[in-house]
C-alpha positions, 0 to 999 in steps of 0.5 A: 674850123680853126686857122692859124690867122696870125702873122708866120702861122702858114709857115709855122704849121708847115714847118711843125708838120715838117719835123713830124715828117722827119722822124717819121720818115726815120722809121721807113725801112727799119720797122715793118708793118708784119714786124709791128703785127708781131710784136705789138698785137696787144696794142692793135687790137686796143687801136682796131677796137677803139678805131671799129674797123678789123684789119691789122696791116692798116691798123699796123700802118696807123700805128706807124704814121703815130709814132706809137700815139694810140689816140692818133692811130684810132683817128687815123683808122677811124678816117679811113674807115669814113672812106670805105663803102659799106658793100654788105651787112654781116649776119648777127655773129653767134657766140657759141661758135667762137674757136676758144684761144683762151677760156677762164671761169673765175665764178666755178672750180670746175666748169662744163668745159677747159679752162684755158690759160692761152697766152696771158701775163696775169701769173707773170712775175712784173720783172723787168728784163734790163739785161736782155735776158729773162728771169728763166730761161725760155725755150725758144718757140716759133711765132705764134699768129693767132689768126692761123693757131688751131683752136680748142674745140668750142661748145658743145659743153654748157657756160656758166650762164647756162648752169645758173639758168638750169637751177633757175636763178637767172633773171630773164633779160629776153626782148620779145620784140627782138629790136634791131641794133643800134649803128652808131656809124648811121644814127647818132645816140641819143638819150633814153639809149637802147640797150644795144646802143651803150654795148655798142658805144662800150665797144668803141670806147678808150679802155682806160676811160671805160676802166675808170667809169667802172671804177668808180660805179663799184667804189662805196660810200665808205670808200671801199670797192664792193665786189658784188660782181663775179665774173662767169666766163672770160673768152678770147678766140675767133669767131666767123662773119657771114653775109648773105651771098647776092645770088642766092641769099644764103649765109656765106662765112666770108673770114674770121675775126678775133674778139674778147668775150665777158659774161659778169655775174651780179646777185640782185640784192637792191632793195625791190629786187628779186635776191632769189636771182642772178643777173648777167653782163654782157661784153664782146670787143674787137681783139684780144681786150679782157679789161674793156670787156670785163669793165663793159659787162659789169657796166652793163649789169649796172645799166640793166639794174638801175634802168629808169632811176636817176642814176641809171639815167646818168650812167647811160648818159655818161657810157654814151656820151663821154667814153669815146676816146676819139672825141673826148681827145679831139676836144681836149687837143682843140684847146691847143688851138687859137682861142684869143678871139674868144678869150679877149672877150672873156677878158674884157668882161671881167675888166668891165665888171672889175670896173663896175663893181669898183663904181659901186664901191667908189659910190658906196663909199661917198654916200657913207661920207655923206651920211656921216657928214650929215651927222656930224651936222 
């Protein structure tokens, strides 16, 4: 617990929350909680993800209240979601039942199944429209909700996975004893972690430092990236929630939710691995988030591959602990607050060894005069 203890600190922290209050009520009335739904869903669906709860119209409203500070939106989410029963526990999702809004299979020409672009500016020109115009003219088209869109048809064609399984050259990655999976919302983690457990901490991660973990994990000795990994499938759609119904205990599909999907692909060629075999990642986050979802599934090869060695052992420690947004920001922001008690003392110890170590050189000092005092004797 931190308070402003010095004198005017009352009024000074009043007063800041008054100017935060000023502009924000600038915004009243002139952007809207559908038109932020509108024109930023990229930037919710990254706050819904990190803030692990699915509903735009809040996740709008955080966004609002923070000016547009993503790190703010997610910590007011994430508060808010802290007040909200827990009513039911949904049925494990099934995967194959997403509604494709988007499906690209980097590792094959041609897949089992489309290839769907979607809506996606990875072949866009990075121009910036300065003069309100685009580069071409556009036709223009309604608004797209995706939550209403009609989707391609999903599987009954094969993944990618499912073909390099057919020829055999998939390692097997199955649990027998099927463990349930890890709430981090109940239980906090703790090391050695399930594998349930990093994909769930992945899944709530700030993007950009998940990112960087990845980056870093493929950057070689020599300083260049190895690019072992390929990516299988990467999926963006919406897939049903069901929870049993209280009378009859039957699955009931209670909504849909839009998610990101990433299979990564990786070729065992460690020493002691079998190099006959493939090995596959997993990723799946809320929303329409391809890079956390690329970075996860390939940190998740990583995790699967070098489980039990040390740097394994670090690279779990690292996913579990270091990549939340929410608490990695609280830490670094709580240094903005009043640390002078603490720092005093800092202060008063070096100033003491300062002093001590002068003593000693002082007496350092007087016993070689006297030493020389004697030989000249």
């Amino acid at each position: 617990m931190y308070a402003g203890t010095n004198k005017g600190g009352t009024e000074a922290i009043i007063a800041a929350e008054r100017l935060v209050l000023q502009r924000r009520s600038l915004l009243d009335g002139v952007i809207t909680v559908d038109q932020v739904i509108e024109c930023f869903p990229i930037a919710l669906d990254k706050i819904m993800g990190e803030g692990g709860l699915w509903d735009p119209p809040t996740a709008a409203t955080a966004f609002l209240q923070a000016g547009g500070d993503a790190a703010e939106a997610v910590h007011l989410l994430r508060a808010h979601r802290s007040t909200l029963p827990r009513l039911a526990y949904s049925e494990p999702v099934q995967p194959r039942e997403l509604e494709l809004l988007r499906r690209i299979v980097p590792a094959h020409r041609k897949p089992d199944g489309p290839q769907l672009l979607g809506e996606t500016v990875d072949y866009t020109a990075r121009l910036i429209h300065l003069g309100g115009e685009p580069p071409l003219p556009v036709e223009p088209i309604e608004s797209v909700d995706h939550d209403q869109a009609e989707p391609e048809p999903d599987e009954p064609f094969r993944r990618y996975r499912d073909y390099l399984a057919d020829r055999g050259v998939l390692v097997d990655r199955s649990d027998p004893a099927d463990p349930e999976p890890f709430d981090l919302a109940l239980v906090a983690p703790q090391l050695p972690a399930e594998r349930s457990a990093l994909l769930s901490a992945m899944a709530l991660a700030e993007t950009g430092g998940l990112i960087n973990i990845w980056y870093q994990s493929i950057i070689g000795p020599d300083g260049y990236t190895d690019e072992s990994v390929t990516l299988g499938e990467v999926r963006h759609g919406r897939i049903p929630v069901r929870v049993r119904h209280p009378h009859t205990g039957n699955p009931v599909q209670i909504g849909r939710i839009r998610v990101s999907e990433t299979e990564a692909i990786t070729h065992l060629t460690e020493r002691g691995e079998d190099a006959a075999k493939f090995d596959v990642g997993y990723g799946m986050a809320l929303g329409h988030n391809e890079r956390k979802t690329i970075a996860m599934a390939s940190l998740d090869c990583a995790a699967q591959r070098f489980r039990g060695t040390e740097g394994g052992k670090r690279l779990d420690q690292i996913l579990l602990h270091t990549t939340d947004g929410l608490a990695s920001c609280g830490f670094l922001e709580h240094l903005k607050l009043p640390h002078y008690v603490t720092f005093r003392s800092q202060l008063e110890r070096a100033e003491a060894a300062a002093g001590e170590a002068g003593t000693l050189i002082n007496s350092a000092i007087d016993q070689e005069e006297d030493c020389d005092h004697d030989h000249e004797h």
